[in-house]
DSSP file (Angstrom, degrees, kcal/mol; ACC not computed):
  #  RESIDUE AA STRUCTURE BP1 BP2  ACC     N-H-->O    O-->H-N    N-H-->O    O-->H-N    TCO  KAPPA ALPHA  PHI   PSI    X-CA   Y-CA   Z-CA
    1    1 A X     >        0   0    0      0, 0.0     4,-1.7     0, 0.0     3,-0.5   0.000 360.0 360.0 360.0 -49.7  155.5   79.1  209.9
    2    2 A X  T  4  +     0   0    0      1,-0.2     4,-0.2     2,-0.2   120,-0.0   0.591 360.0  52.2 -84.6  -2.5  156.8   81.8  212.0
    3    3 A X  T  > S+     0   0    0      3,-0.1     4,-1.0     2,-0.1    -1,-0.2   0.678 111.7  47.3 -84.9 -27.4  154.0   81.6  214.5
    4    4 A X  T  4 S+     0   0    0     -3,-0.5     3,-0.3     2,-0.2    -2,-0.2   0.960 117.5  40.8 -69.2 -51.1  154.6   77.8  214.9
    5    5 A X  T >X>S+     0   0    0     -4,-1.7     3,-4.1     2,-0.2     4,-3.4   0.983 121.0  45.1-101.4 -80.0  158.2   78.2  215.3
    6    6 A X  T 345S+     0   0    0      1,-0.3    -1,-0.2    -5,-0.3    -2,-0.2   0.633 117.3  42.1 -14.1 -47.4  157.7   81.5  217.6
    7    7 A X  T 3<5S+     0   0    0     -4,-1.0    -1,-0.3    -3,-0.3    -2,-0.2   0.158 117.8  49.5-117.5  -1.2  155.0   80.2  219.8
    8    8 A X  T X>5S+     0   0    0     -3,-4.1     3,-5.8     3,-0.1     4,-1.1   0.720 112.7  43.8-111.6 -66.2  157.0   76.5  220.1
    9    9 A X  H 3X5S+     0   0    0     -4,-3.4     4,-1.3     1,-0.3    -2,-0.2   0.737 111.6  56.6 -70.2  -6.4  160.6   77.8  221.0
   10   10 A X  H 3>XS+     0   0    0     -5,-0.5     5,-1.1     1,-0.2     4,-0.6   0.574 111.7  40.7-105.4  23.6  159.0   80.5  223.7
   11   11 A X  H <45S+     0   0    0     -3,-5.8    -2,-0.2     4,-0.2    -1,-0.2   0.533 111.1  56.9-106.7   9.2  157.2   77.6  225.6
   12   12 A X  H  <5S+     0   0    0     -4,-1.1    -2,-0.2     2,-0.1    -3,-0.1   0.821 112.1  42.5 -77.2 -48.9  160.6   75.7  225.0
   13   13 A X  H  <5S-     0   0    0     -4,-1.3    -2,-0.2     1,-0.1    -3,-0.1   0.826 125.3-102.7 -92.6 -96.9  162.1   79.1  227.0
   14   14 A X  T  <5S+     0   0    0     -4,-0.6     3,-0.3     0, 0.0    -3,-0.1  -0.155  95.5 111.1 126.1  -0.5  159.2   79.1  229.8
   15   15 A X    > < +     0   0    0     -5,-1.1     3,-4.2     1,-0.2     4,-0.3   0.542  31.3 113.1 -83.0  -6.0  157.2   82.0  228.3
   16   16 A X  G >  S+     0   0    0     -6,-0.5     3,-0.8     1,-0.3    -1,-0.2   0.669  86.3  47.6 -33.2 -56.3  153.8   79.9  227.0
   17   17 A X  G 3  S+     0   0    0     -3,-0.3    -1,-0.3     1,-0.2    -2,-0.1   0.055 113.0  43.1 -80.9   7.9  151.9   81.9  229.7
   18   18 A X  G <  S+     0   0    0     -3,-4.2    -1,-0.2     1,-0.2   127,-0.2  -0.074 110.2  45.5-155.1  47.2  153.1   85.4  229.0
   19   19 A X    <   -     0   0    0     -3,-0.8     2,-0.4    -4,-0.3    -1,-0.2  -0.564  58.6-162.0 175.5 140.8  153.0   85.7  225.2
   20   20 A X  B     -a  146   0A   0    125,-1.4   127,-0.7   124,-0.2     2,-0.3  -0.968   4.2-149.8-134.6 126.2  150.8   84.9  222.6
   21   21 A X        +     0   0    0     -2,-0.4     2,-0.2   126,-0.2   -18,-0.1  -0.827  13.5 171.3-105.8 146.3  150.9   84.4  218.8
   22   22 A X        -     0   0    0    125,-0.3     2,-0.4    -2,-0.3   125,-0.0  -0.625  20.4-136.3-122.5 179.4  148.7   84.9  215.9
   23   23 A X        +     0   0    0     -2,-0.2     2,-0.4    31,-0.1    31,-0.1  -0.972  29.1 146.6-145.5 121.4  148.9   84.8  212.4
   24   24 A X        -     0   0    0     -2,-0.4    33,-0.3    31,-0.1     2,-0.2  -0.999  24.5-144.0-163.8 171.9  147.4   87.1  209.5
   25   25 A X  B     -b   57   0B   0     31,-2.2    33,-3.6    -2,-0.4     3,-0.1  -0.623  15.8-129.8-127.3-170.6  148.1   88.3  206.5
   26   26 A X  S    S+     0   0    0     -2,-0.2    -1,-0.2    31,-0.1    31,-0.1   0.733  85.6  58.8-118.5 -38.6  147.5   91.6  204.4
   27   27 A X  S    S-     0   0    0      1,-0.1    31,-0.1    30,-0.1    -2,-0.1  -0.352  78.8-130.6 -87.8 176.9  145.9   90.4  201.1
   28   28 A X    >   +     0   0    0     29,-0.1     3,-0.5    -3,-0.1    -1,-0.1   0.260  62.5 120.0 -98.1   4.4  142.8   88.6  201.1
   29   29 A X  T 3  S+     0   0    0      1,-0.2    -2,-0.0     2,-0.0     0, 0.0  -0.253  81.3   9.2 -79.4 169.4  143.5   85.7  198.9
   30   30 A X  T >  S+     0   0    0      1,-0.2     3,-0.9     2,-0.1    25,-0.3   0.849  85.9 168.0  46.1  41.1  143.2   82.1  200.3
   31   31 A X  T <   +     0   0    0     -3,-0.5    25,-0.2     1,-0.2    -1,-0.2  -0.354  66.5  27.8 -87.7 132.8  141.4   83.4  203.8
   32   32 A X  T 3  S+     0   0    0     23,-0.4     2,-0.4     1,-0.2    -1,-0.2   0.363  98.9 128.1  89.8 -20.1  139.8   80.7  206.1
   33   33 A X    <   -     0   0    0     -3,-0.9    22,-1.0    21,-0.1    -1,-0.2  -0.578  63.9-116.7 -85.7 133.3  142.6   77.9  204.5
   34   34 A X        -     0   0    0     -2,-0.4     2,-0.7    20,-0.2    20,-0.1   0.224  55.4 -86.0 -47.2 163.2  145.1   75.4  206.5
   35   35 A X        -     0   0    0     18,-0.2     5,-0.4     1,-0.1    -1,-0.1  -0.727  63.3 -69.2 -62.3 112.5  148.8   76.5  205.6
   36   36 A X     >  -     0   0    0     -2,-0.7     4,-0.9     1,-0.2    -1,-0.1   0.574  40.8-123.2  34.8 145.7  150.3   75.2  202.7
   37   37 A X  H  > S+     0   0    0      2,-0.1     4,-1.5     1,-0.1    -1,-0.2   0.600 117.1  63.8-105.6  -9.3  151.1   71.3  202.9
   38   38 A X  H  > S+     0   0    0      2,-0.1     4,-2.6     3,-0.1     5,-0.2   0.951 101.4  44.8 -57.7 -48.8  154.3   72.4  202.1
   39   39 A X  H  > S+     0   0    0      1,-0.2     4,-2.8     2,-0.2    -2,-0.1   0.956 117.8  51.1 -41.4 -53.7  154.6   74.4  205.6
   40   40 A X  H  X S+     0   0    0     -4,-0.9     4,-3.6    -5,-0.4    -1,-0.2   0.869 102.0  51.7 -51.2 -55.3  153.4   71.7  206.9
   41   41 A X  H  X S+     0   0    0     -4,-1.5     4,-1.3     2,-0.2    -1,-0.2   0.804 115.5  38.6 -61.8 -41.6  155.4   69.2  205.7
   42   42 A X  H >X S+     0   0    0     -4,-2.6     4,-2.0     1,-0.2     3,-0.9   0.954 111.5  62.0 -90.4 -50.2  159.1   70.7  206.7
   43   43 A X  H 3<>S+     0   0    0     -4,-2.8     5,-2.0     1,-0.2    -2,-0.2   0.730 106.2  45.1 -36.0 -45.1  157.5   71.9  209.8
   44   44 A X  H ><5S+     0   0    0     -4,-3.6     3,-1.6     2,-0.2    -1,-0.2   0.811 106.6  60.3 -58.4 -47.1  156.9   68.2  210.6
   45   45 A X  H <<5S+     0   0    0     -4,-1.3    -1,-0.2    -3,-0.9    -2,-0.2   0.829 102.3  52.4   9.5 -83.3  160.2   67.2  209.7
   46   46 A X  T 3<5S-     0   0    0     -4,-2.0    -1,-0.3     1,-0.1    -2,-0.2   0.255 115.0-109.5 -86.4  15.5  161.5   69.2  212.0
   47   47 A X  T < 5 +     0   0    0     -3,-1.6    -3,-0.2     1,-0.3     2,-0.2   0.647  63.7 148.2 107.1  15.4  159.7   68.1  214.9
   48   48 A X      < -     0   0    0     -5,-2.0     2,-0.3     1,-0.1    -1,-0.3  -0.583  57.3-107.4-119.3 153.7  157.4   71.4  215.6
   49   49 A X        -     0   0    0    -45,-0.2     2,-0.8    -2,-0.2    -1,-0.1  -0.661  27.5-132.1-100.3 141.2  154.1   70.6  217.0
   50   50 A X        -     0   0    0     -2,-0.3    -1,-0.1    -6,-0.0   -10,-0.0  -0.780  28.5-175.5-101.8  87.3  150.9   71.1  214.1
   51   51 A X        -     0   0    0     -2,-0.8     2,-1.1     1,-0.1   -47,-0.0  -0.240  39.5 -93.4 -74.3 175.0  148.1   73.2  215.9
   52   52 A X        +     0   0    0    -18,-0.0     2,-0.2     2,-0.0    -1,-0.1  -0.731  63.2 165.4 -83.4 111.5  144.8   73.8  213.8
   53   53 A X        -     0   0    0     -2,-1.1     2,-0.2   -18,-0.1   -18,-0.2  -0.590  21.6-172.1-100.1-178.1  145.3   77.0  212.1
   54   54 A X        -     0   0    0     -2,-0.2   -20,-0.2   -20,-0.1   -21,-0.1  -0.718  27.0-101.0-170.7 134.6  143.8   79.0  209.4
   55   55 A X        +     0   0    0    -22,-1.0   -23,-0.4   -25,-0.3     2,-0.3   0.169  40.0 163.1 -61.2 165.4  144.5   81.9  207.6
   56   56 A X        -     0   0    0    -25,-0.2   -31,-2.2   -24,-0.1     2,-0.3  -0.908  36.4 -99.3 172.5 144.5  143.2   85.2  207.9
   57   57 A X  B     -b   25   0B   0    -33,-0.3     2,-0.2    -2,-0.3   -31,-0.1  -0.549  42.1-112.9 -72.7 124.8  143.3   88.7  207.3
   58   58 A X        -     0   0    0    -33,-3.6     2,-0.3    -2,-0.3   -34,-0.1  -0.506  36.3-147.5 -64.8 136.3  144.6   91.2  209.9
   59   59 A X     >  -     0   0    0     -2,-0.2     4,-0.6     1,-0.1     3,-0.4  -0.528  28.1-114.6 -94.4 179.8  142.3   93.4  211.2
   60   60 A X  T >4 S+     0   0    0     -2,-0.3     3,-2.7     1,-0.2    25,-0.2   0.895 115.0  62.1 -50.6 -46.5  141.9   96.7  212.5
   61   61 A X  T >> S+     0   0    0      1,-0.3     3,-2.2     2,-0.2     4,-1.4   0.840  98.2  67.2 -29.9 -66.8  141.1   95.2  215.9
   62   62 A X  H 3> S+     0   0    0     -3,-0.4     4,-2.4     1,-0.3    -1,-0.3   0.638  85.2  58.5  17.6 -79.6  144.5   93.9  215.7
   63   63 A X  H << S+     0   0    0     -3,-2.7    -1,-0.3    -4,-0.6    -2,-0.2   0.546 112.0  43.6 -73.3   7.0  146.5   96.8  215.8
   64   64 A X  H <4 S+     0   0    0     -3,-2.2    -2,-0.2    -4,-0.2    -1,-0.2   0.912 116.0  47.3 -95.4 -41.5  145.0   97.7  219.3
   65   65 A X  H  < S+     0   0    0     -4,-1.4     2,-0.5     1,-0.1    -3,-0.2   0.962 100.9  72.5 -88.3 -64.1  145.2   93.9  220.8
   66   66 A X     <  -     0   0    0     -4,-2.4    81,-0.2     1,-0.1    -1,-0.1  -0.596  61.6-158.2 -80.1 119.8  148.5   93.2  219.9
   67   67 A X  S    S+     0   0    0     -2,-0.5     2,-0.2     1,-0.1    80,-0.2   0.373  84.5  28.1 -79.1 -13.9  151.8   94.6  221.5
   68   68 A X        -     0   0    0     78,-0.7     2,-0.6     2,-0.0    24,-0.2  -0.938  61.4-157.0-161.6 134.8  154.1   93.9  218.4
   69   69 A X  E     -c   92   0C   0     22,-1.4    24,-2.3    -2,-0.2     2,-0.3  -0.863  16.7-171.4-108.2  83.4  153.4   93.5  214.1
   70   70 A X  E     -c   93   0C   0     -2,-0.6     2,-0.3    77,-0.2    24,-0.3  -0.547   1.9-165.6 -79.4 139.2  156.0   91.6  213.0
   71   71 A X  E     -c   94   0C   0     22,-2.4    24,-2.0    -2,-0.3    25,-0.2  -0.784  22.2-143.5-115.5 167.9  156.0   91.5  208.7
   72   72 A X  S    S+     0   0    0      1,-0.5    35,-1.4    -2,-0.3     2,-0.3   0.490  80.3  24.1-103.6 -32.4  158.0   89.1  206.6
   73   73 A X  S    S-     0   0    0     33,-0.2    -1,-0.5     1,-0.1    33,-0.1  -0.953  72.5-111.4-145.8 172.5  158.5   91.8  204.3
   74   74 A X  S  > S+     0   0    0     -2,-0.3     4,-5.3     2,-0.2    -1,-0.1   0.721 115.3  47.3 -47.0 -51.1  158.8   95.1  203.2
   75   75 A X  H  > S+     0   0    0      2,-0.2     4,-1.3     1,-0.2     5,-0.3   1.000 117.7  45.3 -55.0 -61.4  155.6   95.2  201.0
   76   76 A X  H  4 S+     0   0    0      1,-0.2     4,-0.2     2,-0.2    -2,-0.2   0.532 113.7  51.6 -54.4  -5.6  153.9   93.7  204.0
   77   77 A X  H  4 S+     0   0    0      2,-0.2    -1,-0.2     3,-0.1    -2,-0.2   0.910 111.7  43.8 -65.9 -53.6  155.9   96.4  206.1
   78   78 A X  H >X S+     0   0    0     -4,-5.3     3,-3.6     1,-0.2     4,-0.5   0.948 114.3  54.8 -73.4 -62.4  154.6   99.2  203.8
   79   79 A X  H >X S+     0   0    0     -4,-1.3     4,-1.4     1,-0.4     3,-1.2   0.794 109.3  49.4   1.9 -71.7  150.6   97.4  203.9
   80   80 A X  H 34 S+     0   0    0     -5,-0.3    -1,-0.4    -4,-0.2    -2,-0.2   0.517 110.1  43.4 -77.6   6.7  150.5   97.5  207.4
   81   81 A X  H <4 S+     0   0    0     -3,-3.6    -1,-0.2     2,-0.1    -2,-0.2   0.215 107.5  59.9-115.5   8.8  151.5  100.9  208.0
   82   82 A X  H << S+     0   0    0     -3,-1.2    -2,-0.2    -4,-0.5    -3,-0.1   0.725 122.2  27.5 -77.0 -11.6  149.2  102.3  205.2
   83   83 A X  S  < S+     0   0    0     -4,-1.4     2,-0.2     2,-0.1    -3,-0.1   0.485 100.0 101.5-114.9  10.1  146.0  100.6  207.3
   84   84 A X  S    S-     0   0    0     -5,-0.2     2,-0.4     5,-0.0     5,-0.1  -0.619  77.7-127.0-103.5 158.2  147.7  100.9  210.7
   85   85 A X    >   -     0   0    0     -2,-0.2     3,-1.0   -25,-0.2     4,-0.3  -0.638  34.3-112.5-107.4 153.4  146.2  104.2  213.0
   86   86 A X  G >  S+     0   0    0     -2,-0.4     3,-1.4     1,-0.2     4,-0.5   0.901 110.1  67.2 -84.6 -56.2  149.3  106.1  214.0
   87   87 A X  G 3  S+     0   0    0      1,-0.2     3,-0.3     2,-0.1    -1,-0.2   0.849 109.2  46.0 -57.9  -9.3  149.5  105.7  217.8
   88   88 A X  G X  S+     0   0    0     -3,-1.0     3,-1.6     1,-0.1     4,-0.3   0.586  81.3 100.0-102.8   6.3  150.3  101.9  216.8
   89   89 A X  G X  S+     0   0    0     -3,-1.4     3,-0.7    -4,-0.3    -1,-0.1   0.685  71.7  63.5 -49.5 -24.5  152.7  102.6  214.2
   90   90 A X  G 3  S+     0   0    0     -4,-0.5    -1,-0.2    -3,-0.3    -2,-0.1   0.217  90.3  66.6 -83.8  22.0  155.6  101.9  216.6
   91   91 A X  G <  S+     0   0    0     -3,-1.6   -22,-1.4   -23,-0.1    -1,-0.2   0.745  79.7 102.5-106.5 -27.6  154.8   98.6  217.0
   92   92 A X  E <   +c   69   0C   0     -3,-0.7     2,-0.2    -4,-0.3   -22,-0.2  -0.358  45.6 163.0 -69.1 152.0  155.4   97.3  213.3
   93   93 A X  E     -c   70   0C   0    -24,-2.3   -22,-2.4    -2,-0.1   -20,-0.1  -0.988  45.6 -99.8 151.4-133.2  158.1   95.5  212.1
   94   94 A X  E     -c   71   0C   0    -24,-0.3     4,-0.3    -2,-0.2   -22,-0.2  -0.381  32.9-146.1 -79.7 144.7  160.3   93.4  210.1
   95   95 A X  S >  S+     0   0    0    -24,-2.0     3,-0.7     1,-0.2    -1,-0.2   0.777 101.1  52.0 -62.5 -40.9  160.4   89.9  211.5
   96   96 A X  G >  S+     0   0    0      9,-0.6     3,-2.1     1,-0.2    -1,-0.2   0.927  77.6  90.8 -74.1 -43.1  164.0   89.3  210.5
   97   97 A X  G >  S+     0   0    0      1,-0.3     3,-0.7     8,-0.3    -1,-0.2   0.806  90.8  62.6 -59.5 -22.5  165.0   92.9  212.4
   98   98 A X  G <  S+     0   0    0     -3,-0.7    -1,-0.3    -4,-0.3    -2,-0.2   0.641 100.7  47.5 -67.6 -17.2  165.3   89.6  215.2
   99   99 A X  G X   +     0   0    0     -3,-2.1     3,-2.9     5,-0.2    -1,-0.2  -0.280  67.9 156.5 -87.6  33.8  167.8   88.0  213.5
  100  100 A X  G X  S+     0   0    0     -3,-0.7     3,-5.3     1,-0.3    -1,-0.1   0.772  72.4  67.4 -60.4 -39.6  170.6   90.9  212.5
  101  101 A X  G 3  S+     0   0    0      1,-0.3    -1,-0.3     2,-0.1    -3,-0.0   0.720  90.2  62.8 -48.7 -25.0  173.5   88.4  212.1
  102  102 A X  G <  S-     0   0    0     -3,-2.9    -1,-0.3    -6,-0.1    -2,-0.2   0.335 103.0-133.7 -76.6  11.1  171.7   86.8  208.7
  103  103 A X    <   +     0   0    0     -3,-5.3     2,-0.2     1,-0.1    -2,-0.1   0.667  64.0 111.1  85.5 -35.5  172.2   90.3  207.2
  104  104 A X        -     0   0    0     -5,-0.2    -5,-0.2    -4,-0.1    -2,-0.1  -0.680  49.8-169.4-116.7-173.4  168.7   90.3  205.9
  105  105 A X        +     0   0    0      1,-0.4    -9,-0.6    -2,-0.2    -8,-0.3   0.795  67.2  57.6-134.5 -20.1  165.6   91.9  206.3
  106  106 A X        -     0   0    0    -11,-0.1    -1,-0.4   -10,-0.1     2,-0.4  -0.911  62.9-138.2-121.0 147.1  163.0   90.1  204.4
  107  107 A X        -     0   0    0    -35,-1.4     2,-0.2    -2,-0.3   -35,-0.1  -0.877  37.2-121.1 -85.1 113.5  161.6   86.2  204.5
  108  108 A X        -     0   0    0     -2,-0.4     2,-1.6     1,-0.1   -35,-0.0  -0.339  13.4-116.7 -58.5 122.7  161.0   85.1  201.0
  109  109 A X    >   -     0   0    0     -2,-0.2     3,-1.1     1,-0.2     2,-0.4  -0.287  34.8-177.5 -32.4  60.5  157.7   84.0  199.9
  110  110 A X  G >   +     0   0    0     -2,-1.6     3,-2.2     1,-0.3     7,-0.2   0.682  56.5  96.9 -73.1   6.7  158.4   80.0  198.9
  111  111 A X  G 3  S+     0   0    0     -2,-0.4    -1,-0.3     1,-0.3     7,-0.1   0.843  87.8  37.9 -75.4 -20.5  155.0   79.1  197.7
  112  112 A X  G <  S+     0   0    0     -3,-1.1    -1,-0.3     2,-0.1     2,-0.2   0.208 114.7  67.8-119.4  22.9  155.7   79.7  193.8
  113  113 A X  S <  S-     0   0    0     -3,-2.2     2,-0.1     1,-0.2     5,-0.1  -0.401  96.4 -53.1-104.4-155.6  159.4   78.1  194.0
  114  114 A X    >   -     0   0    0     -2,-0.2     3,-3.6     1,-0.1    -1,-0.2  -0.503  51.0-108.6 -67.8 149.1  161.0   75.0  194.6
  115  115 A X  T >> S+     0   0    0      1,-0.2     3,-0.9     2,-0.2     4,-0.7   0.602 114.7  66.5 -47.7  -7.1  160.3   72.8  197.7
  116  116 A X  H 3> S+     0   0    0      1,-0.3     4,-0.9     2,-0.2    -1,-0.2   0.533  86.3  68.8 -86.4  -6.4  163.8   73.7  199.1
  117  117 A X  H <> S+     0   0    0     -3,-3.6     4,-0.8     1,-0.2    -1,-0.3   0.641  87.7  65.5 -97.6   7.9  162.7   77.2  199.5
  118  118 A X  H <4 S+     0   0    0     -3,-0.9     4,-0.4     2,-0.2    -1,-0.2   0.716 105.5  45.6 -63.4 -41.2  160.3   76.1  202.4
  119  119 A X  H  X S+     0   0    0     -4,-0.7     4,-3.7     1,-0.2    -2,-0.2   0.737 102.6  59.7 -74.0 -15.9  163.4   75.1  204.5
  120  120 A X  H  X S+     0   0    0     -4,-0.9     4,-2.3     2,-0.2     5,-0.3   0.928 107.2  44.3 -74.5 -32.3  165.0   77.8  203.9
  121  121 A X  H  X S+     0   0    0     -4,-0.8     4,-0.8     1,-0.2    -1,-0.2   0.695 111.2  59.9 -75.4  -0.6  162.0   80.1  205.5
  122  122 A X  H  > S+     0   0    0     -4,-0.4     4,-1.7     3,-0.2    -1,-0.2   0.902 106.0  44.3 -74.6 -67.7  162.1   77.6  208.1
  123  123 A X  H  X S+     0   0    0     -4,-3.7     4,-1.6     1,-0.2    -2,-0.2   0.865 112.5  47.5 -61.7 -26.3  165.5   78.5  208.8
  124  124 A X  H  X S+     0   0    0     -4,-2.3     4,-2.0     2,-0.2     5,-0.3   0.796 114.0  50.4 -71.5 -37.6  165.1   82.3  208.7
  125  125 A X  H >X S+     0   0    0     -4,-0.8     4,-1.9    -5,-0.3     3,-0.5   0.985 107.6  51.8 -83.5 -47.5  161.9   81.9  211.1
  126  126 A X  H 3X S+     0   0    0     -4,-1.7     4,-1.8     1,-0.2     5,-0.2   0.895 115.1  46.9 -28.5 -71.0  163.9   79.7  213.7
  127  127 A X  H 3< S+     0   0    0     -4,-1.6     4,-0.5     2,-0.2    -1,-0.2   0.704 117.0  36.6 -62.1 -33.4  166.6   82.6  213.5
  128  128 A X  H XX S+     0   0    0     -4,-2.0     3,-4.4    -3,-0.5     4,-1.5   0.902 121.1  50.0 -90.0 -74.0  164.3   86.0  214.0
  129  129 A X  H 3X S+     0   0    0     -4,-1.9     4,-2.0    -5,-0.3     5,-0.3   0.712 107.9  53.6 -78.4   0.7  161.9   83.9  216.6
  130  130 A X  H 3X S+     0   0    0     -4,-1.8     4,-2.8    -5,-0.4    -1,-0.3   0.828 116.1  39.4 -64.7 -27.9  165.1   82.7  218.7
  131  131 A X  H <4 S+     0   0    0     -3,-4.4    -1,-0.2    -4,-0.5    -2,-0.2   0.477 114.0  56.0-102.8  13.1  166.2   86.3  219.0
  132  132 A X  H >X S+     0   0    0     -4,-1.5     4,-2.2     2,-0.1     3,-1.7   0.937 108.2  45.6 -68.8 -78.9  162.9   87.1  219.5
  133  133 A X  H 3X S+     0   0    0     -4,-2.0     4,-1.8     1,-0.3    -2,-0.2   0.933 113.2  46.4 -25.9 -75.3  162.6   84.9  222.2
  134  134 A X  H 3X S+     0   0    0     -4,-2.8     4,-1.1    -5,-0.3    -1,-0.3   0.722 108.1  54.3 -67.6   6.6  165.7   85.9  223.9
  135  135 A X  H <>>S+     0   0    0     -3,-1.7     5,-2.4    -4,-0.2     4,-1.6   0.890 114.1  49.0 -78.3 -57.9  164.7   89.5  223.4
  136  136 A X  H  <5S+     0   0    0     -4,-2.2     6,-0.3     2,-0.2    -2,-0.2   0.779 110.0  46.5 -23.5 -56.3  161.2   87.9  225.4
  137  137 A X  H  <5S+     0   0    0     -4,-1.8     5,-0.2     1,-0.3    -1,-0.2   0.976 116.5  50.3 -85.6 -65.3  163.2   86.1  228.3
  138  138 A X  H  <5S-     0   0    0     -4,-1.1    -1,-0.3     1,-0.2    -2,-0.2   0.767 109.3-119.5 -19.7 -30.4  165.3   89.7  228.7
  139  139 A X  T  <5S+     0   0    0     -4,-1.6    -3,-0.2     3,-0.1    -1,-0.2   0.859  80.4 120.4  80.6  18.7  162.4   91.9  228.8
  140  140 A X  S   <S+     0   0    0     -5,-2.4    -4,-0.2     2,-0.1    -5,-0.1   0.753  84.2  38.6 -55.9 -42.8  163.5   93.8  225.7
  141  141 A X  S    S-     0   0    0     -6,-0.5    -5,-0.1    -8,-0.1    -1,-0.1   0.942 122.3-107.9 -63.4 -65.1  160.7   93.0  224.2
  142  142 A X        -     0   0    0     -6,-0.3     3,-0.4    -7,-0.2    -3,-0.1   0.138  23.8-107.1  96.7 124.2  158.3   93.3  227.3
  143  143 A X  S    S+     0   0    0      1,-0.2     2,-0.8    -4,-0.1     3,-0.1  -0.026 106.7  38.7 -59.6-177.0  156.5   90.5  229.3
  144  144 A X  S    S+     0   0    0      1,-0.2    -1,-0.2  -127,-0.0  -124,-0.2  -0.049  86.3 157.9  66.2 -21.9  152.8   90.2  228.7
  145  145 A X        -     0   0    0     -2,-0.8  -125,-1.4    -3,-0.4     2,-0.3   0.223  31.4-154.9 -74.1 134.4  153.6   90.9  225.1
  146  146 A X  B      a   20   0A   0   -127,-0.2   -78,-0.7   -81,-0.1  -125,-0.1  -0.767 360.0 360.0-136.9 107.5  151.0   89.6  222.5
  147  147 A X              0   0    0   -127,-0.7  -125,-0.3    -2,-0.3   -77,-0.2   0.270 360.0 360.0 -67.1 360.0  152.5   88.9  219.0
């Protein structure tokens, strides 16, 4: 979700051609599978355009290629800085740290709640990747940046 969202509102801002998102996870369950049909489902909703993805595991490669680690959470914080090699450590971190005004710091898991909790991570990734994105247009961030 927060690569759709991410990767939609910075060709919305003019960046499509100087930043690029991926998608990975840290545990190994459910590798190689479309998103959720939940994801899917409020993503559609709301108008956000359905590429083919599929899940995956980060890899080491990873930490070299990409300019910024964003997590959804803290567990996924602490995961990626047990496997991460130390000169890229400054590049994680929380995904919300783009949104300070919500206050929080972690995106809730919805997959083992109710369907309502899908919009709500909808709304929390819309909030981190808009100040993401204007971090982006600023150069806060860094152009060329690959997410």
């Amino acid at each position: 979700m927060a690569q759709i969202v991410s990767a939609h509102l910075s060709k919305q801002a003019g960046l499509e051609n100087k930043v690029t998102f991926d998608s990975a996870g840290t545990q190994a369950s459910r590798m190689r599978e479309p998103p959720d049909p939940r994801t899917r489902a409020v993503l559609e909703k709301r108008n956000y355009p359905w590429p083919k993805i599929r899940s995956r595991r980060i890899s080491s490669e990873d930490y070299a290629r990409f300019d910024l680690i964003l997590a959804m959470d803290q567990s996924n914080l602490d995961d990626l800085r047990k496997d991460c090699p130390a000169e890229h450590a400054p590049k994680l971190r929380l995904f919300l740290d783009f949104a300070p005004e919500l206050g929080l710091q972690e995106v809730p898991d919805p997959y083992f709640g109710a369907p309502q909790g899908f919009d709500r991570v909808l709304d929390l990734c819309e909030a981190a990747a808009c100040g993401l994105v204007a971090q982006l247009k600023r150069g806060a961030v860094g152009p060329g940046q690959t997410l």
